[in-house]
TIKOLBA-823962 format. One record per residue: residue number from 0; x, z negated, y of N, C-alpha, C, O in turn. Coordinates in steps of 0.1 Angstrom, whole numbers, m for minus. Layout:
<nodes>
+-----+-------+-------+-------+-------+-------+-------+-------+-------+-------+-------+-------+-------+
! seq !    nu !    nw !    nv !   cau !   caw !   cav !    cu !    cw !    cv !    ou !    ow !    ov !
+-----+-------+-------+-------+-------+-------+-------+-------+-------+-------+-------+-------+-------+
! NUM !     X !     Z !     Y !     X !     Z !     Y !     X !     Z !     Y !     X !     Z !     Y !
...
+-----+-------+-------+-------+-------+-------+-------+-------+-------+-------+-------+-------+-------+
</nodes>
This chain:
<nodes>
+-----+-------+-------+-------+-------+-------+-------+-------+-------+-------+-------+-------+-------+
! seq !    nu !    nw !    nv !   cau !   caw !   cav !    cu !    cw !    cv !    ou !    ow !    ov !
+-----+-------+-------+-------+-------+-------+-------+-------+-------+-------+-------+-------+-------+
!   0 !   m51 !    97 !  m721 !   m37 !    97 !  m723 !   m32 !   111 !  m725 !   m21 !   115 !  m721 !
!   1 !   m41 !   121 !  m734 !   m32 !   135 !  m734 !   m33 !   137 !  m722 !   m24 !   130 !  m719 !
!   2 !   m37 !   142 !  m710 !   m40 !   149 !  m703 !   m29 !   140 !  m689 !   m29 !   145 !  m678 !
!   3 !   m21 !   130 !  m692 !   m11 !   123 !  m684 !     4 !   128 !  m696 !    15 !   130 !  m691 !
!   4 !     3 !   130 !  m708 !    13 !   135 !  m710 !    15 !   149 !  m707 !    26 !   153 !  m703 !
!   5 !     2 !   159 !  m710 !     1 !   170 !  m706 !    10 !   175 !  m689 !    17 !   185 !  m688 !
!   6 !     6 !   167 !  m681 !     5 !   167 !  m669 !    23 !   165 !  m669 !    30 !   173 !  m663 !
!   7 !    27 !   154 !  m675 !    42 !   150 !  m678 !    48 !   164 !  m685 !    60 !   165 !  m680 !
!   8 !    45 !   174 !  m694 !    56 !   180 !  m701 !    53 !   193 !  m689 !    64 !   199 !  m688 !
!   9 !    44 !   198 !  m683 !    42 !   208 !  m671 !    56 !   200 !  m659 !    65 !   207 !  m656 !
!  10 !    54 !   190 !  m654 !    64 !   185 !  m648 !    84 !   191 !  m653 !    93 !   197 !  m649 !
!  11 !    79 !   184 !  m661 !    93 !   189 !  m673 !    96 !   198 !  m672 !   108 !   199 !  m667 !
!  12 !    88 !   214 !  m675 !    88 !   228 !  m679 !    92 !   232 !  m663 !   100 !   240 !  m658 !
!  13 !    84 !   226 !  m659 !    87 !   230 !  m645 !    99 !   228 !  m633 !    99 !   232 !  m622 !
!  14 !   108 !   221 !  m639 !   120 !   215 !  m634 !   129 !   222 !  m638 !   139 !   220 !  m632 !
!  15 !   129 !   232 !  m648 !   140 !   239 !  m655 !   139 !   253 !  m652 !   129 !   259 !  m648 !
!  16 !   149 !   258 !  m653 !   149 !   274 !  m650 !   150 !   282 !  m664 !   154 !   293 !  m666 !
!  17 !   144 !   273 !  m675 !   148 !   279 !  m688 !   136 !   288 !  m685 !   129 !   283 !  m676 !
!  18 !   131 !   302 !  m692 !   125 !   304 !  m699 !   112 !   296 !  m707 !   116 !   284 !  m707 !
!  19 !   101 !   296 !  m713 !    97 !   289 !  m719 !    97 !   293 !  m737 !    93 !   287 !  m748 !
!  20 !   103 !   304 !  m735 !   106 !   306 !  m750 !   122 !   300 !  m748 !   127 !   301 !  m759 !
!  21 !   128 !   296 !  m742 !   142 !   295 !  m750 !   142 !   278 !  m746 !   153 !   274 !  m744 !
!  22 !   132 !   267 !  m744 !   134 !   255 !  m741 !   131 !   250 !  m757 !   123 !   255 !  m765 !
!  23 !   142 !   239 !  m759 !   144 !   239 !  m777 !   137 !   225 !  m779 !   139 !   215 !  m774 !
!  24 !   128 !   227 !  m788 !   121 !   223 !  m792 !   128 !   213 !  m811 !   134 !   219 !  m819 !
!  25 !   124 !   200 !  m811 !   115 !   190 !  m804 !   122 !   186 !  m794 !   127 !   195 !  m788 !
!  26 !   124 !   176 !  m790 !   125 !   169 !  m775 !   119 !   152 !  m776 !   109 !   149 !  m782 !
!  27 !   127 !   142 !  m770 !   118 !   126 !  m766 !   113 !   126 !  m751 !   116 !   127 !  m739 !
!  28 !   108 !   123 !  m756 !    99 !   123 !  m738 !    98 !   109 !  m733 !    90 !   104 !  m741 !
!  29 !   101 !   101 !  m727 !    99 !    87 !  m724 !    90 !    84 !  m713 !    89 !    94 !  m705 !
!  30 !    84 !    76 !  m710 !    74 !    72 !  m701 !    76 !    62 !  m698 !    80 !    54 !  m706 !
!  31 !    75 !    57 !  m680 !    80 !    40 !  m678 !    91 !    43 !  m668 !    93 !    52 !  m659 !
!  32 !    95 !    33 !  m671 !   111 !    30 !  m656 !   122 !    36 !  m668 !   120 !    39 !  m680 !
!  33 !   133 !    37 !  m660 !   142 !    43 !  m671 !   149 !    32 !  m674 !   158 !    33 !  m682 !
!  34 !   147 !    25 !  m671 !   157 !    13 !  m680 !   150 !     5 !  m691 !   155 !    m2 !  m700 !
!  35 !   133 !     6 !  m687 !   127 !     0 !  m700 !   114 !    10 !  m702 !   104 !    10 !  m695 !
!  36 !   116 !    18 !  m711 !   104 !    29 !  m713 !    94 !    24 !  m720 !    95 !    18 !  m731 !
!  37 !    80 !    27 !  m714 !    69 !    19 !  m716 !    64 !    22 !  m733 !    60 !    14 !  m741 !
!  38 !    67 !    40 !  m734 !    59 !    47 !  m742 !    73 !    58 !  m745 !    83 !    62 !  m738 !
!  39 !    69 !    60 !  m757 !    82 !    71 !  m764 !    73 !    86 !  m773 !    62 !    85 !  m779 !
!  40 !    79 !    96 !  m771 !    72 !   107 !  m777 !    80 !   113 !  m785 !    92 !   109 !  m785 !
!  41 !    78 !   121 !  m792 !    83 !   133 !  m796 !    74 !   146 !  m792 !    62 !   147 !  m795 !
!  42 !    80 !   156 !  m784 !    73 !   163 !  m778 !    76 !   180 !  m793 !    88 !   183 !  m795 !
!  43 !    72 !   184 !  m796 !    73 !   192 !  m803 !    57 !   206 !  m804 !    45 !   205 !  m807 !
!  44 !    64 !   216 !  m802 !    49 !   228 !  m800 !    41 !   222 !  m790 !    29 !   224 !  m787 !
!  45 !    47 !   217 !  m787 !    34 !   213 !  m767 !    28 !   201 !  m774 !    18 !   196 !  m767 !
!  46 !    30 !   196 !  m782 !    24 !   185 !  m792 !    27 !   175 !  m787 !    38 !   177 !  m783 !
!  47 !    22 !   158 !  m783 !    29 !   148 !  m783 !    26 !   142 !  m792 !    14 !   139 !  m793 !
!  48 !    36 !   135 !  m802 !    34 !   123 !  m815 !    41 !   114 !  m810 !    53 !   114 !  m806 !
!  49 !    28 !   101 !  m810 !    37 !    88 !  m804 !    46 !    84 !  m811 !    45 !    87 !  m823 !
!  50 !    55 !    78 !  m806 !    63 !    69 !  m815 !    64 !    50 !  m808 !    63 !    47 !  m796 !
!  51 !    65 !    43 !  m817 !    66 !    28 !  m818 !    78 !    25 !  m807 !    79 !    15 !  m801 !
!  52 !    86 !    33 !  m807 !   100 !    28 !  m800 !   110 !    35 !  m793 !   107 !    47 !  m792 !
!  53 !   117 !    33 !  m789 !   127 !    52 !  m787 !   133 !    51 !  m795 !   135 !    62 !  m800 !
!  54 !   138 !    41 !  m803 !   147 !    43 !  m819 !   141 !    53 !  m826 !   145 !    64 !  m830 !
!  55 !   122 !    44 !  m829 !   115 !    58 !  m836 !   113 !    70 !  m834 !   112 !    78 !  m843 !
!  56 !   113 !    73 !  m823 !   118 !    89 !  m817 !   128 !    95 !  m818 !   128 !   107 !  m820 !
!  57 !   138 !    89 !  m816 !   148 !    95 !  m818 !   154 !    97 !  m833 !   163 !   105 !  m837 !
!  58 !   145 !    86 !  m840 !   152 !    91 !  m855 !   138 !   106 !  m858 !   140 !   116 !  m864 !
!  59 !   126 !   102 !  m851 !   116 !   116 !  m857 !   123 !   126 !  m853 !   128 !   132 !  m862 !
!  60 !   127 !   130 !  m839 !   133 !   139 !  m837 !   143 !   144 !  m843 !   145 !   156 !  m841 !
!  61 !   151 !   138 !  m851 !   162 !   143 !  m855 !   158 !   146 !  m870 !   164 !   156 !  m875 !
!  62 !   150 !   141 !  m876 !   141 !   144 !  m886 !   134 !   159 !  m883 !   135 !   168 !  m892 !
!  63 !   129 !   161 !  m875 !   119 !   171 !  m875 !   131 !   187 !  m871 !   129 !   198 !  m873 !
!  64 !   145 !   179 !  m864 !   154 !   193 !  m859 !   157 !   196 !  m875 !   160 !   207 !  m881 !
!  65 !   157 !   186 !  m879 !   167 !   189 !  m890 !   158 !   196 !  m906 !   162 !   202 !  m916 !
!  66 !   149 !   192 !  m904 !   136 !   197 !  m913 !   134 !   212 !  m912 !   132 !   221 !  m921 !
!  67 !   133 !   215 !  m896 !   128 !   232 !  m890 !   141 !   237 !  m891 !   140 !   249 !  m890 !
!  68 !   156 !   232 !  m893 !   166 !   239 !  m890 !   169 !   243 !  m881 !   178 !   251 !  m881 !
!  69 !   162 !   237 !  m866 !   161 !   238 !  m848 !   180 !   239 !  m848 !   186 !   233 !  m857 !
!  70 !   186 !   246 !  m839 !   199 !   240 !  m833 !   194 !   236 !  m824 !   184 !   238 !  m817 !
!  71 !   206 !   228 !  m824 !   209 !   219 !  m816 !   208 !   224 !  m798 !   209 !   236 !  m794 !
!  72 !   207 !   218 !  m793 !   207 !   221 !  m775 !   224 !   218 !  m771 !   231 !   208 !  m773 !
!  73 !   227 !   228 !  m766 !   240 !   227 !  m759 !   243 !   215 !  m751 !   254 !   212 !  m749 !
!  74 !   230 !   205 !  m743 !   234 !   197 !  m738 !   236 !   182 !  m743 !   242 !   173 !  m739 !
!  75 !   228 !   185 !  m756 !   232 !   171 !  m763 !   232 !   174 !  m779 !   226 !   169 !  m789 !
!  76 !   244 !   186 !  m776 !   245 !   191 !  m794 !   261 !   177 !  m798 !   265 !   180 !  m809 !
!  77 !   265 !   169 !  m793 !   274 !   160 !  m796 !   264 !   150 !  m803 !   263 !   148 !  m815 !
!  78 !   258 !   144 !  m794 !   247 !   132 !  m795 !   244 !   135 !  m811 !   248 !   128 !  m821 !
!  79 !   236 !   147 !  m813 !   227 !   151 !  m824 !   239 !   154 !  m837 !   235 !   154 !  m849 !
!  80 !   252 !   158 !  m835 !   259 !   159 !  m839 !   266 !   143 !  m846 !   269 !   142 !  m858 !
!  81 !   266 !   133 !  m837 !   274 !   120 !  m840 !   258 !   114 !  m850 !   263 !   104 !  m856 !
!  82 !   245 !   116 !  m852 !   235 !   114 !  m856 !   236 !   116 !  m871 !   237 !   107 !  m879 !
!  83 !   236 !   135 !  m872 !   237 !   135 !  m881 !   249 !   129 !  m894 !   247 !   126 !  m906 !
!  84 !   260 !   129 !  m887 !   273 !   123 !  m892 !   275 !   112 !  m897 !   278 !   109 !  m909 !
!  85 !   272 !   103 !  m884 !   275 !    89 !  m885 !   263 !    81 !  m885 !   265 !    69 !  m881 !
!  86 !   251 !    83 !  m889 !   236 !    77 !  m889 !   230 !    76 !  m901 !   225 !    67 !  m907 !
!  87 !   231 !    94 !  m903 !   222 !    96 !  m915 !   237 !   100 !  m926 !   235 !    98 !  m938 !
!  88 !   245 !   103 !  m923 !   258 !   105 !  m932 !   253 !   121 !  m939 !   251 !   123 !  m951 !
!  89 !   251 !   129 !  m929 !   252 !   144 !  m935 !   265 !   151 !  m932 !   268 !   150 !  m920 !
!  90 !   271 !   156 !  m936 !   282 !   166 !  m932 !   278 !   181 !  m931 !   271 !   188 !  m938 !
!  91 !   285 !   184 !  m917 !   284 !   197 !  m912 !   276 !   209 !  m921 !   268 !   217 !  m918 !
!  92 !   282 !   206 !  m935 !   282 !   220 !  m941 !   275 !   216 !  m948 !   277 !   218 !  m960 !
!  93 !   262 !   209 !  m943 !   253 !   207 !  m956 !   239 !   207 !  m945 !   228 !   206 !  m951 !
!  94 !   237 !   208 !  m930 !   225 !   213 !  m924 !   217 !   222 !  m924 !   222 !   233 !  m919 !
!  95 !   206 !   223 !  m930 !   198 !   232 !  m930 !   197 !   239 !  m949 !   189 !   247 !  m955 !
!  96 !   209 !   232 !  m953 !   207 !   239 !  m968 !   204 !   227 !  m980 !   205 !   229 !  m992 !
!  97 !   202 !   214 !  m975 !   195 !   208 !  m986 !   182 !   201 !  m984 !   181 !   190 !  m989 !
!  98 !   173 !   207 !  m976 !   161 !   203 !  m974 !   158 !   189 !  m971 !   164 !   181 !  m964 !
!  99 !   145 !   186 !  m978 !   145 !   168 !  m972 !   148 !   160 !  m980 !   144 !   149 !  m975 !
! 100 !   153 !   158 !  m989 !   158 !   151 ! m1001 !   164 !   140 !  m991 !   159 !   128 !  m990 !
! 101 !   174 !   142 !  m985 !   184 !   132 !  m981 !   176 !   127 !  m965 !   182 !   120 !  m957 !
! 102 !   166 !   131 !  m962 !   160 !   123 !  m950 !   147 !   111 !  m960 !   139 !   113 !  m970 !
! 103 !   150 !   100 !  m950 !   142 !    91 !  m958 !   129 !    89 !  m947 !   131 !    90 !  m935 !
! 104 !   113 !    86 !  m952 !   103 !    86 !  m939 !   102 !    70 !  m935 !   101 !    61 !  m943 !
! 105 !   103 !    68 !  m922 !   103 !    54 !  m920 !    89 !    51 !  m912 !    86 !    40 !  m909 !
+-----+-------+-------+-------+-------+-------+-------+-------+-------+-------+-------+-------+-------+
</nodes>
């Protein structure tokens, strides 16, 4: 299995004209058809950590941006934005300056 996700984030890397230092890390990676994803990731440091669901990915992810202090990606800094707001109930002016206290581990 690493060596098919492996093979999947080279795909990825390779479709973009980013840089590899400026592609923002973490990331969900999904696997499957797109309308029912087989397998869910969190791709982080070339790393993949499974996750149970895309829900659970997508809350690790936002866990792990918000732990490293990552910004947000211009292409889904709303998404990550309506997340932190209306999900986990953080406000703007409190990212990155009150550590993990207010993230709970599920």
């Amino acid at each position: 299995m690493p060596s098919l996700i492996s093979n999947q984030l080279e795909q990825i890397y390779r479709g973009t004209s980013m840089p590899e230092d400026e592609r923002r890390q973490p990331f969900v990676l999904l696997l499957g058809e797109r309308s029912r994803p087989a397998q869910a990731f969190v791709i982080f440091e070339g790393r993949a950590m499974a996750a149970p669901s895309l829900l659970k990915a997508i809350d690790l992810c936002f866990k792990m941006i918000y732990v490293f202090d990552v910004e947000y990606a211009p292409q889904c800094y709303t998404t990550w934005e309506f997340v932190q707001k209306y999900v986990f109930e953080i406000s703007d002016n409190v990212k990155g300056k009150m550590g993990t206290s207010h993230l709970s581990v599920a």
